[in-house]
N, C-alpha and C positions, 0 to 999 in steps of 0.2 A: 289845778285846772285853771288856765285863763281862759277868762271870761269879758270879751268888749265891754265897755263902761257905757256904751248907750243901750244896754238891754235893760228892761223893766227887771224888777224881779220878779216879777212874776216868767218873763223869758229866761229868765237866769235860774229858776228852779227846777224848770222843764229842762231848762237843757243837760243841768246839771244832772237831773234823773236819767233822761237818754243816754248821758254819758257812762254814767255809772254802772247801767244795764247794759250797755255793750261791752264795758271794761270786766262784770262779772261774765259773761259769754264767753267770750274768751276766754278767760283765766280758767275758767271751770273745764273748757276744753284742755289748756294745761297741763294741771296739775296731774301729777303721777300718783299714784298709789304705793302703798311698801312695798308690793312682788315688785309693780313695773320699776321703780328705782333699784331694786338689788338687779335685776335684770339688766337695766342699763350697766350698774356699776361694774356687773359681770362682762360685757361690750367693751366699755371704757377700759376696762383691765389685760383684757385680751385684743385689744387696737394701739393701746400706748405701754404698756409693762410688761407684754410679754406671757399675759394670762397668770403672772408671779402675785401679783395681789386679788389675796383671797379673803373677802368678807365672809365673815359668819352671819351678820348681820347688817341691813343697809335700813336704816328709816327716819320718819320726820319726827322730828318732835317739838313741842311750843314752849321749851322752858331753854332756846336757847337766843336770849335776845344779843347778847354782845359780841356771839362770833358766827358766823357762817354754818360753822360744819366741825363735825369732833371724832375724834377716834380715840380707840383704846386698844392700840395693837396686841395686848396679851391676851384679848378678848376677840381681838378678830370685829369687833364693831364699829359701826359707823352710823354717827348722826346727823343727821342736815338741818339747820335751820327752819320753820315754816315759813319764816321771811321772802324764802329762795322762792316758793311757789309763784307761779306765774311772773319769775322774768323769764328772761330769753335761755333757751335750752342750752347756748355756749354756757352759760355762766355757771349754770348747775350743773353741767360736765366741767367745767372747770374745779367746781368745788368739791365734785364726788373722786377728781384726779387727783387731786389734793390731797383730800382723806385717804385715797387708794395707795399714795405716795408713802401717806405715815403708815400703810402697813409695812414696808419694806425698809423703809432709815425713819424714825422714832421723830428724830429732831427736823431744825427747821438750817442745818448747817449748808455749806455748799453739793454735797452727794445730792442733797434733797433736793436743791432748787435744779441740779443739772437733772435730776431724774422728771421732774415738774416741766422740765423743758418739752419732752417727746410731744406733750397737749400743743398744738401752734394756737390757739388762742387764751394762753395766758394770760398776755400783757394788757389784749383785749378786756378778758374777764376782771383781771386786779381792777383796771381802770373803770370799768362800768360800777364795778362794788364801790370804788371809793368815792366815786360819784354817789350811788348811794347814803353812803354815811356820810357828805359834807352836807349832802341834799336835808338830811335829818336834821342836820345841825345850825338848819337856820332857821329863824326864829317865824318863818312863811315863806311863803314860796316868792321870788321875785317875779316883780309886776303884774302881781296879784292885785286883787281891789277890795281897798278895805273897806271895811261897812263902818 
């Protein structure tokens, strides 16, 4: 969050709290639940694949910090990142098309990415994620203000 350099901090604490109560507001509006995401993912399946990918399972879980989203097609499963909660709804359809992708070609070869294609906001979504993780990868946020 930036924050002007002429606010007290005591104006810098309040605003900070305002902000972060509105930022929890929203996200909680959000965030899905396991049926509502197998649900989507069942949507997303039957809008870009043809209703060919079929989940057994669609859910969140918090022990996936270093990739997005996983599957295990022998299993018909699908995990999503908690990361993913409260960005923007392409992105998490992005990443459920993804997963939905590995149920029908395994790898990450050219089948894959042309079946990956049918989603039109891809290029979109990669690019938001990877913004994401350069954004992690620095050491604060710029023109931030340091104390």
């Amino acid at each position: 969050m930036l924050i002007p350099a002429r606010m007290s901090e005591a104006e810098e604490k309040r605003w900070v709290t305002v902000m972060l109560n509105k930022l929890a507001a929203q996200e909680s509006k959000r965030v899905l639940g396991d049926a509502e995401l197998a649900e989507r993912a069942e949507r997303l399946s039957a809008q870009y694949f043809g209703g060919r990918a079929r989940p057994a399972s669609v859910r969140w879980v918090t022990n996936q910090n270093t990739r997005w989203g996983s599957c295990t097609p022998s299993e018909g499963s699908i995990r999503l990142s908690h990361r993913l909660q409260g960005m923007p709804e392409y992105v998490v359809d992005y990443v459920l098309c993804h997963e939905l992708a590995h149920l029908l070609v395994p790898g990450h070869g050219p089948r894959f990415w042309r079946l990956l294609e049918a989603y039109p906001r891809t290029e979109r979504a990669r690019g938001y994620l990877e913004g994401v993780v350069a954004a992690d990868r620095l050491p604060h946020a710029p023109g931030a203000r340091d104390e």
